[in-house]
C-alpha positions in Angstrom: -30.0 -12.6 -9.1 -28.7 -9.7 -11.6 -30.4 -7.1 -9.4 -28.9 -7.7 -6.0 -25.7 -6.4 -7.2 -27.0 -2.7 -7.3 -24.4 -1.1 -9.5 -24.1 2.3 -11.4 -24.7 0.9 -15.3 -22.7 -2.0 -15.7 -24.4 -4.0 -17.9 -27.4 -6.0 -16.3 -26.6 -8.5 -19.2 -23.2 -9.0 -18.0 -23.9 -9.4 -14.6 -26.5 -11.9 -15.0 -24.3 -13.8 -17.1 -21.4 -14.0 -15.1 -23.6 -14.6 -12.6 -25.1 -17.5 -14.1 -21.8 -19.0 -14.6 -22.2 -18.4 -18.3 -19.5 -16.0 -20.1 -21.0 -12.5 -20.9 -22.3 -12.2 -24.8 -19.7 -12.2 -27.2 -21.0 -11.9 -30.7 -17.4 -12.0 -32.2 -15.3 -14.1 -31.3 -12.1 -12.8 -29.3 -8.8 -13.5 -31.3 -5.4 -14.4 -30.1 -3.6 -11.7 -28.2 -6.6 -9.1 -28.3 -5.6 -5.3 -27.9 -6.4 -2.3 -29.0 -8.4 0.8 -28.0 -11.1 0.1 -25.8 -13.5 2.1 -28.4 -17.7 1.8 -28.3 -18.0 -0.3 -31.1 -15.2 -2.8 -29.5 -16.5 -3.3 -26.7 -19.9 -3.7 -27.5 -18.5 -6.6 -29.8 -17.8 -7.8 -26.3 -20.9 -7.6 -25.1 -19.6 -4.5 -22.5 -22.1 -1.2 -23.5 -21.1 2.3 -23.6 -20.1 4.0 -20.3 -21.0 7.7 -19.8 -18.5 9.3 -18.0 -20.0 12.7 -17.1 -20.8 12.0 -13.5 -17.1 11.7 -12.9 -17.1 15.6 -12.5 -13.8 17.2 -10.9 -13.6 20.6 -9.7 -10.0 22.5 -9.6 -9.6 21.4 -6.2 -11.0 17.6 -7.1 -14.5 17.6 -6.0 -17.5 16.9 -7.9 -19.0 20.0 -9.6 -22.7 20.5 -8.8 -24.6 17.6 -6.4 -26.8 16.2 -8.6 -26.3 12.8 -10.5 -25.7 12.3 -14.0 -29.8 10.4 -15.5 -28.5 8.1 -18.0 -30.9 7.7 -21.2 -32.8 4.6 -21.0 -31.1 1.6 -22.6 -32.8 -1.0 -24.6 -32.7 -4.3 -22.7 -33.7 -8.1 -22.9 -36.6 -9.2 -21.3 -35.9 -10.0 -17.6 -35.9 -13.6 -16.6 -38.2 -14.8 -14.0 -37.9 -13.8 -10.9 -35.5 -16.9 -8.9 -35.4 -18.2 -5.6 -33.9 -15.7 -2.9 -30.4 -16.3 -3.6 -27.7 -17.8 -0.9 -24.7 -16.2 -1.8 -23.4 -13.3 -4.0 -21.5 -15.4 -6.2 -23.6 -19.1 -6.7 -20.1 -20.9 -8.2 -18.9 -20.6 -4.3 -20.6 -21.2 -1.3 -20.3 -17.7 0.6 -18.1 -17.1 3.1 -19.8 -16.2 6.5 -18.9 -12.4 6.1 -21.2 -12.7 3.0 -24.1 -13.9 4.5 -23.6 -11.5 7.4 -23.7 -8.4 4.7 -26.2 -8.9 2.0 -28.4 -6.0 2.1 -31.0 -4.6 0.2 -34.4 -5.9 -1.6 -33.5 -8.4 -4.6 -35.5 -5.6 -7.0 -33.8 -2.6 -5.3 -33.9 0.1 -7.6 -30.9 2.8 -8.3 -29.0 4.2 -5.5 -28.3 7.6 -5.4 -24.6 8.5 -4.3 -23.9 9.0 -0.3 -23.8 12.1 0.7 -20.1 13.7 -0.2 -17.7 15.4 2.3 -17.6 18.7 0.4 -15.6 21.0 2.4 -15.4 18.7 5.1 -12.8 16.6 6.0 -13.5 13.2 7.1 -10.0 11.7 6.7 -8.9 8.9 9.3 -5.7 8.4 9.8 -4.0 5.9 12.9 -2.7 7.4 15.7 0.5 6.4 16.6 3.1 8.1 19.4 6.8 8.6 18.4 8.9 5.7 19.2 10.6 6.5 22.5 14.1 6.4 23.6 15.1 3.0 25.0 18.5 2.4 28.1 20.1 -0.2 26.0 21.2 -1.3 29.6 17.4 -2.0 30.2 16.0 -3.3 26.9 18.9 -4.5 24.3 17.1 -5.7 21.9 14.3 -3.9 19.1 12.2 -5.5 17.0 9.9 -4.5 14.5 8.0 -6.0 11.2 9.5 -4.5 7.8 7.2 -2.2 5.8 7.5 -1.8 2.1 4.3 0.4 2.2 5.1 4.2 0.4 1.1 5.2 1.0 2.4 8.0 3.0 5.1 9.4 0.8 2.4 9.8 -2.0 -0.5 11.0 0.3 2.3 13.5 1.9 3.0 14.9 -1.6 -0.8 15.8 -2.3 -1.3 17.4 0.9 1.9 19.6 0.6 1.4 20.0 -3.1 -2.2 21.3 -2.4 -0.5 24.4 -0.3 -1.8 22.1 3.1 0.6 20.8 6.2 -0.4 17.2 6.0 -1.6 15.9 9.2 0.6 14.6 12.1 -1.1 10.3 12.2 -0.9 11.1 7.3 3.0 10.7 8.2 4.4 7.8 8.7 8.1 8.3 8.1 9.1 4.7 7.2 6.8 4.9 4.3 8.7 8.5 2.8 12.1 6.9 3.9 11.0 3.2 1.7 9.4 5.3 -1.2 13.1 5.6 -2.7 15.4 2.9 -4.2 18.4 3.4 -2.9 21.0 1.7 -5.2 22.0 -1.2 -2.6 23.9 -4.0 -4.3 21.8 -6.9 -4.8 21.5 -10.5 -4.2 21.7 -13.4 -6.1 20.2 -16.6 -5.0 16.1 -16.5 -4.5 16.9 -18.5 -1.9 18.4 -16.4 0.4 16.5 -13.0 -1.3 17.9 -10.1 1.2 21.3 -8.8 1.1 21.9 -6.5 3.9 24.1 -3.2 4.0 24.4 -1.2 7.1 26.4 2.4 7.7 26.9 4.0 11.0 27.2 7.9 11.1 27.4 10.4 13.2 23.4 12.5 13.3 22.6 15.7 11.4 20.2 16.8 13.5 21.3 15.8 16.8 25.2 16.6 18.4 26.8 13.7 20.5 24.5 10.5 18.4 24.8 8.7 15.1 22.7 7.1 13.3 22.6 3.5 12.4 21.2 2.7 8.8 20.1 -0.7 8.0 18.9 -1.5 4.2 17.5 -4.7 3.0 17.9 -5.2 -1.0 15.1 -7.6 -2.2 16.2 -10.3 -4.6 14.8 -9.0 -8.3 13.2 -12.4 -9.9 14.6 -12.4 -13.7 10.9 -11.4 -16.0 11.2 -15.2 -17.2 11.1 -16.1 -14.0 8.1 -14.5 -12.6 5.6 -17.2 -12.1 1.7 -16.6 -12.8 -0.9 -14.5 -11.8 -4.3 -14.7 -10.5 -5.6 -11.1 -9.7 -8.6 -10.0 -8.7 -9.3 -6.3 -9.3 -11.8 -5.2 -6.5 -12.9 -1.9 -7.8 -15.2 0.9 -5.7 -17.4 2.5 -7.9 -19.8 4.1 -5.2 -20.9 7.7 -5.1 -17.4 9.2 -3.4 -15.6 7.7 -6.4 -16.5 10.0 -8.6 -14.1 12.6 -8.4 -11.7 12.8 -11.5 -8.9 11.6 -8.8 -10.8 8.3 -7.9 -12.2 6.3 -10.1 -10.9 8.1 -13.2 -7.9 7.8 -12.0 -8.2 4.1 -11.0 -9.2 3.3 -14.6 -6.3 4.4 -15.8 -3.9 2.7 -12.9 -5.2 -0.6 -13.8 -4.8 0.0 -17.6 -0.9 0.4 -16.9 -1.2 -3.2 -14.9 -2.6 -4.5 -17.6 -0.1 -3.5 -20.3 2.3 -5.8 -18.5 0.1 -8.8 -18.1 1.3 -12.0 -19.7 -0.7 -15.0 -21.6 -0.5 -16.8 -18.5 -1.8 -14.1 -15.9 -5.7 -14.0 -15.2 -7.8 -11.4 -14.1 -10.9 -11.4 -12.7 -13.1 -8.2 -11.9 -15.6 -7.5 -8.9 -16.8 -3.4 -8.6 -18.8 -2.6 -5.7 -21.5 0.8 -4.8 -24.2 0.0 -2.6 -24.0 -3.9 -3.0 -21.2 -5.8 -5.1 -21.0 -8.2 -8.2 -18.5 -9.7 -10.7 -17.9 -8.0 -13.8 -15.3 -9.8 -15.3 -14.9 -13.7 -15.2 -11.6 -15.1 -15.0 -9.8 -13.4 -18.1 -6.5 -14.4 -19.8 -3.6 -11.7 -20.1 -4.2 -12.3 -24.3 -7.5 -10.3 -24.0 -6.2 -6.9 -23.0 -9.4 -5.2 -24.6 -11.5 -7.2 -23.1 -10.1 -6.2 -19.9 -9.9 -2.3 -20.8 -13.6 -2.5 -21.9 -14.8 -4.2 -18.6 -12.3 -1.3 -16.9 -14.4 1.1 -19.0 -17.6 0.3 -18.8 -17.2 0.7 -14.5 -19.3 4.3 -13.5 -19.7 5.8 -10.0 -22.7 5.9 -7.6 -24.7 4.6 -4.2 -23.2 4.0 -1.3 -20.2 1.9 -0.6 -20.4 -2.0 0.2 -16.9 -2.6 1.0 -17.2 -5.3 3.1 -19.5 -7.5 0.8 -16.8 -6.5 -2.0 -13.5 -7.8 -0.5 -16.2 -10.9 0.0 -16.6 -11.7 -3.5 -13.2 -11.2 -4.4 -11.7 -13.2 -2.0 -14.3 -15.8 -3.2 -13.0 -15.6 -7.0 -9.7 -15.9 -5.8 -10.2 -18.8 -4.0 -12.0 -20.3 -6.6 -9.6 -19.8 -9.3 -6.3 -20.2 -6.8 -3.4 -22.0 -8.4 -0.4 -22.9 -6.3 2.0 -22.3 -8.9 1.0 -18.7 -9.2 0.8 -15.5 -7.4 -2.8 -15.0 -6.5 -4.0 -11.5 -5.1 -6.6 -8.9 -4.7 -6.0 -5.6 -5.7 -8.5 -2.9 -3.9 -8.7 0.6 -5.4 -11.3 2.8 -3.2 -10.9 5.6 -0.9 -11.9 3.7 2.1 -15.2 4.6 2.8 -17.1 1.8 3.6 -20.8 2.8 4.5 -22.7 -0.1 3.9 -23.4 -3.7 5.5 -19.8 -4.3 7.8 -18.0 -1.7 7.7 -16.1 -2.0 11.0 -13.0 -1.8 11.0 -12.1 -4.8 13.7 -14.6 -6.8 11.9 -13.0 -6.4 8.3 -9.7 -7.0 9.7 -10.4 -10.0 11.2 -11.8 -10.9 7.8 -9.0 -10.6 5.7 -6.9 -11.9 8.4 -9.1 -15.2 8.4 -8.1 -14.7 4.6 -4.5 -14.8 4.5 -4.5 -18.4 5.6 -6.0 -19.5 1.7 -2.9 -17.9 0.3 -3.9 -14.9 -1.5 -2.3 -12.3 -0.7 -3.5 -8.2 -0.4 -2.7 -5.1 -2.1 -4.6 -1.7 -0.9 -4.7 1.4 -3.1 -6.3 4.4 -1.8 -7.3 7.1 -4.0 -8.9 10.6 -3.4 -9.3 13.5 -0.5 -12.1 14.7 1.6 -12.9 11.1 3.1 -9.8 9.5 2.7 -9.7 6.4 5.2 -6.2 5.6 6.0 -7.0 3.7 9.1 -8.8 1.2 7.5 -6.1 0.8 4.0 -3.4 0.3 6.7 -5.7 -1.9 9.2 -6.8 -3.9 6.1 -3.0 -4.2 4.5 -1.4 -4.8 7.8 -3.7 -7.9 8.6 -4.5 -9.0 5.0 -0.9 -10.6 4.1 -0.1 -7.6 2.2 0.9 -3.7 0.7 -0.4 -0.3 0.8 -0.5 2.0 -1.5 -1.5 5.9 -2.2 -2.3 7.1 -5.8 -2.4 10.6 -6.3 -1.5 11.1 -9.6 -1.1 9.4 -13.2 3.1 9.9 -12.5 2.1 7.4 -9.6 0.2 5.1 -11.3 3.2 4.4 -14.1 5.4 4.1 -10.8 3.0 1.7 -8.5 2.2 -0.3 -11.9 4.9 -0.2 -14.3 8.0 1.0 -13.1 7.6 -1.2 -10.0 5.5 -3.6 -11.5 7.7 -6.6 -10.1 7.7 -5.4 -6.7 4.3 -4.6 -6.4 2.8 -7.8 -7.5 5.7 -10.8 -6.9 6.9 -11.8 -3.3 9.6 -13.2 -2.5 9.4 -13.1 1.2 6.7 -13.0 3.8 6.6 -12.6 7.3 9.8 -10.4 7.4 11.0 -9.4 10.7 14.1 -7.6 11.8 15.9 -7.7 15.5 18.7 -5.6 16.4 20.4 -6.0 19.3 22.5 -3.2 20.6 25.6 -3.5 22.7 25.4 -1.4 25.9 29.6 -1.3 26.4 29.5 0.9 23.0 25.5 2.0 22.9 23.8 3.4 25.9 20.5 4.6 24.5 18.5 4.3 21.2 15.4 4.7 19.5 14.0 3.3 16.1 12.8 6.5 13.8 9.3 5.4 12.8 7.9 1.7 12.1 5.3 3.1 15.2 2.5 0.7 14.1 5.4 -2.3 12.9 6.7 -3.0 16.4 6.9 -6.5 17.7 7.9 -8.5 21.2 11.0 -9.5 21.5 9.9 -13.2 21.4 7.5 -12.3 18.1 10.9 -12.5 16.1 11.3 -16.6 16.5 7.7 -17.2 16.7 6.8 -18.2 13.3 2.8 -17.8 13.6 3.5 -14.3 14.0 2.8 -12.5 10.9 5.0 -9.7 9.6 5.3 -7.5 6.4 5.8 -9.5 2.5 8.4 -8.2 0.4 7.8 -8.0 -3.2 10.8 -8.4 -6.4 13.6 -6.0 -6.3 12.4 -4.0 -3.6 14.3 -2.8 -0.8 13.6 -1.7 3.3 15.6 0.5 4.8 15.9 1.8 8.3 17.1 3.6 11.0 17.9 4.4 14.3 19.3 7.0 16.4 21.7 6.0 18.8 24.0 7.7 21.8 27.1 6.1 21.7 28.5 5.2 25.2 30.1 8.0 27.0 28.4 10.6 25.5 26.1 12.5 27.2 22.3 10.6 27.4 18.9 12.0 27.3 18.4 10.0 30.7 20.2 10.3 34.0 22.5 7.2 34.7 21.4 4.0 37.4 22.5 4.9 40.5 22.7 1.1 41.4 24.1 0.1 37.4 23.1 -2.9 35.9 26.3 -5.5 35.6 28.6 -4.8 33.2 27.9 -6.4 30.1 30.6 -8.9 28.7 32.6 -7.1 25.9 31.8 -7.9 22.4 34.1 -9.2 20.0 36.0 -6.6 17.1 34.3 -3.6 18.9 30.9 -4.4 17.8 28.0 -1.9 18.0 25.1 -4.2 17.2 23.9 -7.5 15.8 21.6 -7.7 13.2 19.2 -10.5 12.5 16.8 -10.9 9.7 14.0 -13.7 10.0 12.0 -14.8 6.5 10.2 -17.3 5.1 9.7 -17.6 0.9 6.7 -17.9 -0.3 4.5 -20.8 0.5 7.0 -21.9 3.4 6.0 -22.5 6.6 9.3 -22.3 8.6 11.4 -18.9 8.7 14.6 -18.3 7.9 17.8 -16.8 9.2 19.9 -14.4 8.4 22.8 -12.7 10.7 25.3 -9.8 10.4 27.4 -8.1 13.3 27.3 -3.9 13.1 31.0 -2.9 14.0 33.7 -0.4 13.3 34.2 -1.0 10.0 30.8 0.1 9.5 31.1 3.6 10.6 31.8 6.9 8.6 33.5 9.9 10.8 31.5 12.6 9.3 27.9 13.0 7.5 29.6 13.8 3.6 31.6 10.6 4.0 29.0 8.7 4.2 27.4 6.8 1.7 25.0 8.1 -0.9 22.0 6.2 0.0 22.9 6.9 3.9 22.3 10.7 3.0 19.3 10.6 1.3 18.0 8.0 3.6 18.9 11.0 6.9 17.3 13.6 4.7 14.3 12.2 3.8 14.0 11.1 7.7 14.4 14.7 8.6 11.9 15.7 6.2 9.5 13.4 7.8 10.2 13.9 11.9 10.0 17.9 11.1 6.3 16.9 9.2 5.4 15.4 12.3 6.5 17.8 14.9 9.1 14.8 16.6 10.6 16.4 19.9 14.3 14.4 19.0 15.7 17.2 16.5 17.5 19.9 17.2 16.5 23.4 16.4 19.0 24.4 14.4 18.1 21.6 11.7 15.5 23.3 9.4 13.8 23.2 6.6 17.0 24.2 4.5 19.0 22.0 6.2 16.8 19.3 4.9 16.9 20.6 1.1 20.8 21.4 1.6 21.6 17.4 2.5 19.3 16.0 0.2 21.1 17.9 -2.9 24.2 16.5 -1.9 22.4 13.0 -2.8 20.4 13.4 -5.7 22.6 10.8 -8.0 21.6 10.0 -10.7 17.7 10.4 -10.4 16.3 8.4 -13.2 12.9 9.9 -12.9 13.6 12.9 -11.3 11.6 11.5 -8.0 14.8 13.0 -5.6 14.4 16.5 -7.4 10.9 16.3 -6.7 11.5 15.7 -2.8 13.9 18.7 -2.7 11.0 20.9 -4.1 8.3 19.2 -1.5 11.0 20.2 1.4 10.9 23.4 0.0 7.5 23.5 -0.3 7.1 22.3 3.6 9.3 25.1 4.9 7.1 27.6 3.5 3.8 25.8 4.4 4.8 25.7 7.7 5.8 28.8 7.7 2.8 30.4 6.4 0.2 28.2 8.8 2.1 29.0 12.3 2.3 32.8 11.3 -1.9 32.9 10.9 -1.9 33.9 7.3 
């Protein structure tokens, strides 16, 4: 049973005992509240053995130096049981899910798998393809809607490509993510039960002459730490050959060390890795046994091919298993997306963990790496698995996906968020939502409750916007010769209505929430407005000029952006808004350099 799951090194012991059901060998016995450094001697008290490292090579520009892989010494092991019955599932405790049985590969005795071949200077990253929203005749279609999207994948992803010297790819930018990546100070609620406070400012557009924008922000209710109720997390780890640059599963290591500096007695963490076939490396573990954890985290190495599909398998398996109602159970997937072996179809693992999101457990997707990046599948696999997406890129965004935002990243307190906007036509004759491309609902999605829609995690907060043309101005689109009948006019000079539809967690039926967009609500000029409604239009900017967006002027460049960001900046706790006004910089000149040739 041990040798099915073909992995780099873990230890055959421990796999055969967690796959026994038995817990791995512990010749001491694991104290109260047990930490420290996860150091050789430690962790072979745990019964984890000593990883070896050195085929996580990293070149300057984060590939892996040289093509061969790292021959481990041989290590002294017990004598093999004999050999058992063909197994019928990956994990025995739990009968398999039918995606298991569909993707078991491999003989039972297969011996080591040598890493898939690696992209090397050639670029394999996938990203969805997605047009710019168009402009809509309010006169014709009133009403928008869209599913919210706390997802900041892009921002991060963005940031390495631009940081790298490179113009990121049209599909890499999604500018809802950049917009979402910031927290934007708005004031916050204070009942769980109704977790959104909403905030809206109307202004007129930087970038555009004769249209304002409308900016709609969402605060997230922050549940107090003594609040937070349990968690059940499964770490789904890929540790196949294309992990082993120093920016993958390096890197991954380390993320999950910050998660687990903030686990409680009461959280539980369970570990599957995954190469060319996957298995359980870590049973159901209490938050008191930090070095246990770190060990198991330690002990993962890189190489074969990649069994994603048989990975998120298992791990929804342990989850299910070990679900508790009173808790917040998820599974956490760190790869870079490239699925090689058994189903690795995308429609086919999306329909998966779509099947999935019925049982309760909820999704989050971190991708890590270049060269074969996978972006359509993370988003594809976040979008339909009940849950978030993610892009880590450095150790700075690690501490912020794990610590800083710890709460937001691992507790909802909504799901199946959708917003509607409907837009008056006596004061709005045209308007067009600036990104949310892959988000967009019907209109009737929005009181359909079967219809799933983004989660919302503690403290965290959506923003977004749209560019309107306020009636009487001059449109992008000739007038009806034959007008539609006038509208009736709306009371105190509205501009919009705003609805908000949620359900908490573990609810079945949505909830409502309503606010009219009026007068009151709009700033005459750009530097009147709010601070959050600045940064919000430069970072948009930033984003539309990335992808190339016919809607902005000419005269709105690069420095334009970097000139209206710096008159937002605040207070900058961790210098994340100085670090955009550098990437704008850093865009101009990238640009610059890549349409002159040189």
């Amino acid at each position: 049973m041990a040798a099915v799951w073909n992995l780099s090194r873990v230890s055959l012991c421990l796999l055969t005992a967690v796959a026994s059901g038995a817990a791995p060998a512990t010749p001491m016995a694991a104290p109260a509240n047990r930490d420290g450094a996860p150091t050789p001697t430690a962790c072979e008290a745990l019964g984890f053995p000593k990883a070896d490292h050195r085929r996580d090579s990293y070149s300057p520009r984060g590939r892996m130096v040289g093509g061969a892989m790292y021959a481990p010494p041989a290590m002294a092991m017990p004598p093999p049981p004999a050999p058992p019955a063909p197994p019928t599932a990956p994990y025995p405790a739990t009968r398999a899910s039918p995606m298991q049985e569909m993707i078991v590969t491999g003989s039972v005795r297969s011996a080591q798998v040598m890493p898939s071949p690696r992209p090397g200077d050639i670029n394999t990253e996938r990203y969805p393809h997605a047009q710019a929203n168009p402009i809509k005749l309010t006169a014709q279609e009133p009403v928008s809607t869209f599913s919210v999207d706390v997802d900041t994948a892009a921002y991060a992803n963005v940031r390495r490509f631009l940081n790298d010297g490179q113009s990121p790819p049209r599909d890499a930018v999604r500018v809802e993510e950049l917009i979402n990546y910031f927290d934007y100070g708005y004031a916050k609620p204070s009942e769980a039960q109704v977790p959104f406070k909403p905030f809206v400012a109307v202004t007129p557009s930087p970038w555009s002459a004769d249209r304002q924008i409308v900016h709609i922000g969402l605060q997230g209710y922050d549940i107090p730490r003594t609040q937070q109720p349990p968690l059940n997390l499964v770490f789904l780890i890929d540790t196949s050959g294309s992990m082993s640059d120093e920016a993958k599963l390096p890197l991954a290591r380390k993320a999950l060390n910050l998660l687990v500096d903030q686990l409680r007695p009461q959280d539980r963490v369970s570990m599957v890795a995954y190469a060319g076939s996957a298995g359980a490396v870590l049973p159901p573990t209490s938050g008191r046994e930090k070095l246990k954890m770190r060990c198991a985290l330690g002990a993962l190495e890189s190489g074969g091919s990649t069994a994603g599909g048989q990975g998120l398998a298992l791990a929804y398996d342990l989850a299910v298993q070990n679900f508790d109602p009173k808790a917040v159970n998820r599974v956490i997937l760190m790869t870079d997306g490239d699925f090689n072996v058994g189903v690795a179809d995308p429609e086919k693992l999306t329909d998966f963990v779509a099947a999935k999101r019925k049982t309760g457990v909820y999704l989050s997707v971190y991708g890590l790496g270049e060269g074969n990046y996978n972006d359509t599948l993370m988003q594809a696999l976040a979008q339909n698995g009940n849950g978030t997406a993610g892009y880590i890129d450095t150790l700075n965004e690690a501490r912020k996906s794990f610590r800083d935002d710890f709460s937001g990243s691992l507790f909802p307190i909504a799901d199946d968020v959708k917003i509607q906007v409907e837009f008056n036509p006596r004061a709005v004759s045209e308007y067009r939502l600036i990104g949310y491309e892959t988000r967009l609902l019907n209109r009737e999605d929005f009181n359909n409750d079967r219809v799933d829609a983004g989660e919302v995690g503690s403290g965290s907060s959506v923003t977004a916007l749209y560019e309107v043309t306020p009636a009487g101005a001059r449109p992008s689109s000739d007038p009806l010769r034959y007008g539609a009948p006038a509208a009736r006019a709306a009371a105190g000079g509205e501009i919009a209505f705003l609805k908000v539809r949620y359900k908490l967690p573990g609810d079945q039926a949505s909830r409502l929430i309503e606010r009219p967009i009026g007068a009151n609500d709009t700033y005459a000029q750009v530097a009147d407005a709010p601070e959050s409604t600045r940064w919000a239009l430069a970072v948009a900017g930033f984003g539309q000029k990335l992808r190339g967006d016919p809607w902005l002027s000419p005269g709105f460049g690069w420095k334009a952006v970097g000139d209206l960001a710096q008159t937002a900046r605040g207070s900058d706790l961790y210098g994340l808004r100085a670090e955009f006004v550098q990437l704008a910089r850093a865009a101009g000149e990238t640009r610059t350099v890549n349409e002159s040739g040189n």
